[in-house]
C-alpha positions in Angstrom: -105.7 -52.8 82.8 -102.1 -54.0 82.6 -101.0 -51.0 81.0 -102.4 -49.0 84.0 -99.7 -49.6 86.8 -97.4 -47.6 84.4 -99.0 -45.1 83.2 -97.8 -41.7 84.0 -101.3 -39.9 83.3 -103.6 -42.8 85.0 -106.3 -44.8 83.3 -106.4 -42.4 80.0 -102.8 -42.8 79.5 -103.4 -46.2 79.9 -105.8 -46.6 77.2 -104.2 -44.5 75.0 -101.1 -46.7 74.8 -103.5 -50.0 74.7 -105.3 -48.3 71.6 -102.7 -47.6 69.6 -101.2 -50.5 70.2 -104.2 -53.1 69.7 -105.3 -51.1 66.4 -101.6 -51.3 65.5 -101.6 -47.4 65.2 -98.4 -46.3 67.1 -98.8 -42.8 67.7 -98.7 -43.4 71.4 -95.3 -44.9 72.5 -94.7 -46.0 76.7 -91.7 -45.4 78.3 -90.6 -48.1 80.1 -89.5 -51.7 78.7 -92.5 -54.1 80.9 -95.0 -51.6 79.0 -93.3 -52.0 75.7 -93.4 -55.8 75.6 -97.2 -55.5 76.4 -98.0 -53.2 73.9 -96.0 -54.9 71.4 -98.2 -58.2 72.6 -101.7 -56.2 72.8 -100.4 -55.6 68.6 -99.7 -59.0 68.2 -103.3 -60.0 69.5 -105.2 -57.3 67.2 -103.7 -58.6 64.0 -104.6 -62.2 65.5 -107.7 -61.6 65.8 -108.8 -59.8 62.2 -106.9 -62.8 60.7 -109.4 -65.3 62.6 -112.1 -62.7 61.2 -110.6 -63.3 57.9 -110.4 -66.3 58.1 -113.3 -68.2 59.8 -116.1 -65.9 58.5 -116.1 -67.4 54.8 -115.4 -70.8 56.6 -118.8 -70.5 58.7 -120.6 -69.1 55.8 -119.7 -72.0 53.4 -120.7 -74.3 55.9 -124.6 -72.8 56.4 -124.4 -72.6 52.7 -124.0 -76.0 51.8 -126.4 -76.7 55.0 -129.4 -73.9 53.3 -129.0 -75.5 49.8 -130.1 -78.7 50.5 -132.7 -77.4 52.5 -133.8 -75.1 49.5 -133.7 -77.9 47.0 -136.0 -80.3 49.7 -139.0 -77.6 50.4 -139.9 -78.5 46.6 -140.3 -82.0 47.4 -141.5 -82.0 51.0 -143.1 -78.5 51.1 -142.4 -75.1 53.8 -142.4 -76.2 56.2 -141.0 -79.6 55.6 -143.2 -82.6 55.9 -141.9 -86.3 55.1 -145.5 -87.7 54.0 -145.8 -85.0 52.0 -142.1 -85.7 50.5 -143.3 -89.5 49.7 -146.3 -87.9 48.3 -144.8 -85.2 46.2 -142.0 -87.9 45.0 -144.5 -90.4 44.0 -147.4 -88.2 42.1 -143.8 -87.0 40.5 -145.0 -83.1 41.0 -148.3 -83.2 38.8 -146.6 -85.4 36.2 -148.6 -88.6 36.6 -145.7 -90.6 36.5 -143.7 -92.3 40.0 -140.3 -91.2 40.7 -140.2 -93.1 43.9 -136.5 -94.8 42.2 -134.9 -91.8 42.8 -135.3 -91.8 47.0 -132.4 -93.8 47.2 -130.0 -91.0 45.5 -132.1 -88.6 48.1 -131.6 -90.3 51.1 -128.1 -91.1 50.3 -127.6 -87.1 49.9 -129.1 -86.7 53.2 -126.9 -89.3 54.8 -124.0 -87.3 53.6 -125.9 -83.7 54.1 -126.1 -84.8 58.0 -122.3 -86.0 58.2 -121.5 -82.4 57.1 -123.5 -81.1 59.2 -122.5 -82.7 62.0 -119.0 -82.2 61.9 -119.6 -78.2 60.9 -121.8 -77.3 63.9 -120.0 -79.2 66.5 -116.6 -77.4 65.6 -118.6 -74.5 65.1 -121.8 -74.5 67.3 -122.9 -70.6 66.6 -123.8 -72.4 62.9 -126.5 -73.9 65.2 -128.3 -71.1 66.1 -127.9 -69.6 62.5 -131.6 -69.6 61.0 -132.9 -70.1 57.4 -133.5 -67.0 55.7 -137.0 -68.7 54.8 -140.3 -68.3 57.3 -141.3 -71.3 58.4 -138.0 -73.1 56.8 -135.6 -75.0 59.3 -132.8 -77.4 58.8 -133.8 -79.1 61.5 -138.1 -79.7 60.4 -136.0 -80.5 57.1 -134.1 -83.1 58.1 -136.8 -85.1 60.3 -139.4 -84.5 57.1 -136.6 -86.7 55.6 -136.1 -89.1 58.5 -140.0 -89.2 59.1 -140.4 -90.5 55.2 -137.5 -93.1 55.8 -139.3 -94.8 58.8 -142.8 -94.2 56.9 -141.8 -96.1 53.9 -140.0 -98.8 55.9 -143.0 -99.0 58.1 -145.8 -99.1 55.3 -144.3 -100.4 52.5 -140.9 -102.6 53.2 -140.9 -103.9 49.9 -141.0 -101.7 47.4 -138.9 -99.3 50.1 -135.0 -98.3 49.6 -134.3 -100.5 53.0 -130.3 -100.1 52.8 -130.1 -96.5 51.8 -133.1 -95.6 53.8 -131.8 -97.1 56.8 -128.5 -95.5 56.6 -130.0 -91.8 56.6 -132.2 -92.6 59.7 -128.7 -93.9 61.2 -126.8 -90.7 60.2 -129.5 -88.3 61.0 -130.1 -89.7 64.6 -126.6 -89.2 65.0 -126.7 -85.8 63.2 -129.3 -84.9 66.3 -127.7 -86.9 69.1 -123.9 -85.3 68.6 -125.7 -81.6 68.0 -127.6 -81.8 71.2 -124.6 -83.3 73.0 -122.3 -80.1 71.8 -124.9 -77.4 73.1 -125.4 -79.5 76.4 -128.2 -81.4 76.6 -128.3 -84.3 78.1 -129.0 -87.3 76.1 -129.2 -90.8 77.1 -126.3 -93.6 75.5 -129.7 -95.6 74.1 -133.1 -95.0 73.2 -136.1 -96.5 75.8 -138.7 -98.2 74.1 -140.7 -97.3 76.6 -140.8 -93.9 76.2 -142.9 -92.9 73.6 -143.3 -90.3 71.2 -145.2 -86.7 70.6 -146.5 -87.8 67.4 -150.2 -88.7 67.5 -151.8 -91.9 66.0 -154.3 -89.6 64.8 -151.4 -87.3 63.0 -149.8 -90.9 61.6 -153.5 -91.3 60.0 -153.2 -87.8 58.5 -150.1 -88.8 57.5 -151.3 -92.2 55.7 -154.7 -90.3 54.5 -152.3 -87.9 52.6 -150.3 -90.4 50.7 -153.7 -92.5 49.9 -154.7 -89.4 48.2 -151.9 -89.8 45.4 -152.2 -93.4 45.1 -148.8 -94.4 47.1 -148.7 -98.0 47.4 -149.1 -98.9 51.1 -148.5 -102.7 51.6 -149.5 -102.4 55.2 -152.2 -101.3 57.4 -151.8 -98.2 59.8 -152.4 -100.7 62.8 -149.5 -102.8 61.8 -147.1 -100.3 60.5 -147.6 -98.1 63.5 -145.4 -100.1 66.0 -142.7 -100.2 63.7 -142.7 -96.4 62.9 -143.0 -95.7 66.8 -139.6 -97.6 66.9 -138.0 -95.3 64.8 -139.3 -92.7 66.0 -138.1 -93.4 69.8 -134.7 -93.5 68.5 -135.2 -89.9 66.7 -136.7 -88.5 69.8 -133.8 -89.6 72.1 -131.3 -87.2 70.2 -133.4 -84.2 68.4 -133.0 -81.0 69.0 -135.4 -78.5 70.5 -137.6 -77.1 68.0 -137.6 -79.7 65.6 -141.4 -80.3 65.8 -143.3 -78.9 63.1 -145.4 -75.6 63.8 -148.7 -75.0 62.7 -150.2 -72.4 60.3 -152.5 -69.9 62.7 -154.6 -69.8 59.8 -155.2 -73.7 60.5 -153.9 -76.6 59.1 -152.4 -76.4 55.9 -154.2 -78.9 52.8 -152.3 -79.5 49.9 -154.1 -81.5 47.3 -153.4 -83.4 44.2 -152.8 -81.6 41.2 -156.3 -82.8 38.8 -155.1 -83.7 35.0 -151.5 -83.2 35.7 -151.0 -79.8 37.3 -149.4 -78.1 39.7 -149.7 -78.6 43.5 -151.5 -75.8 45.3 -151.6 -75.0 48.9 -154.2 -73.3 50.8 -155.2 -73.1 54.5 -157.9 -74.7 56.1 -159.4 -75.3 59.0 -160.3 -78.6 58.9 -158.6 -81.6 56.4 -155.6 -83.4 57.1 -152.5 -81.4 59.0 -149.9 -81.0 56.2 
């Protein structure tokens, strides 16, 4: 278009020169010195813009791999999808081994603290990393990390004594803001503070599936649902304020999935059902 004024043979002649230029080809040389300096810009804006290729491509891919891995390594604990009762129960049954392994929740959280920091900073410089999906069905970084935050406020809610309060508490703070700065960079509006008021999607019923399912591995609940509910509901408000669309956890059309202890020590197994508690 700004070649065209100048062109002795009209539009083609036109997009010749801009061609050659922009591909840095040079067969096609204008005549006239305002056409020159734009051609020699239009060449100076193609090699721009395969150095940003270069450039920024490895950059976006290293940050959805460090974002996938983590995911990767969590659907082992917490299942696909993600599912943070199912995390507390995998982690305490210790995968079919017999023995607890709830001490090592505070290196996991910890990780996750840091895993959302990254994140955060990666998909707000570079928001198309948002809309980049697993390569997993029914994998998502964001069902992963609120499986995590979900087993943070769970274990603070039912059982505040034997749970990692410090490093749990941090990873509910980083992921909230994880969600909050997320949704802020693609536009959403989010309020400055959580209402109590406002409630939450999450069922008392599915918090008793949730419950029923650690029961079944023997995880040491220190409260009652009725009194741990309020609490969890807290957290949850504040989760709810910031989280992105998509975040809640789909269900299988087959029905809800059942995963059941391993008997004498062996492996999980999965299968879907139509009725049991919603994994």
């Amino acid at each position: 278009m700004l070649l065209w004024p100048f062109a002795a043979r009209g539009v083609v002649s036109a997009f010749t020169d801009a061609g050659s230029s922009l591909f840095t080809l040079g067969f096609a040389v204008p005549a006239g010195a305002v056409p020159a300096v734009i051609v020699f810009l239009a060449a100076a804006v193609g090699l721009l813009i395969i150095t940003l290729q270069i450039a920024y491509l490895p950059t976006l891919y290293a940050a959805f791999n460090r974002r996938e891995t983590e995911v990767a390594l969590l659907n082992a604990r917490a299942g696909v999808p993600s599912w943070g009762p199912e995390l507390l129960a995998r982690t305490h049954y210790a995968l079919g081994s017999g023995t607890s392994t709830l001490d090592t929740m505070p290196d996991l959280y910890a990780a996750w603290e840091r895993w959302a920091a990254d994140v955060t900073e990666s998909h707000t410089t570079y928001l198309p990393l948002v809309r980049f999906r697993s390569p997993t069905p029914l994998s998502s970084w964001v069902t992963a990390l609120l499986a995590v935050l979900d087993s943070a406020a769970l274990f603070l809610a039912l059982s505040p004594g034997a749970a990692p309060e410090v490093p749990a508490r941090l990873c509910l703070r980083g992921g909230f803001l994880c969600f909050n700065r997320i949704a802020r960079a693609m536009g959403f509006e989010i309020p400055e503070e959580a209402d109590p008021k406002s409630g939450i999607s999450l069922t008392y019923a599915e918090f008793l599936d949730a419950v029923v399912r650690m029961r079944q591995v023997g995880f040491p609940i220190e409260r009652t649902p009725e009194e741990a509910w309020p609490e969890f509901v807290g957290w949850r408000v504040q989760l709810r304020a910031g989280r992105l669309r998509g975040g809640r956890r789909r269900r299988f059309r087959a029905g809800p999935m059942v995963r059941t202890p391993p008997p004498h020590g062996g492996a999980y197994r999965s299968h879907p059902s139509r009725t049991g508690p919603t994994a």
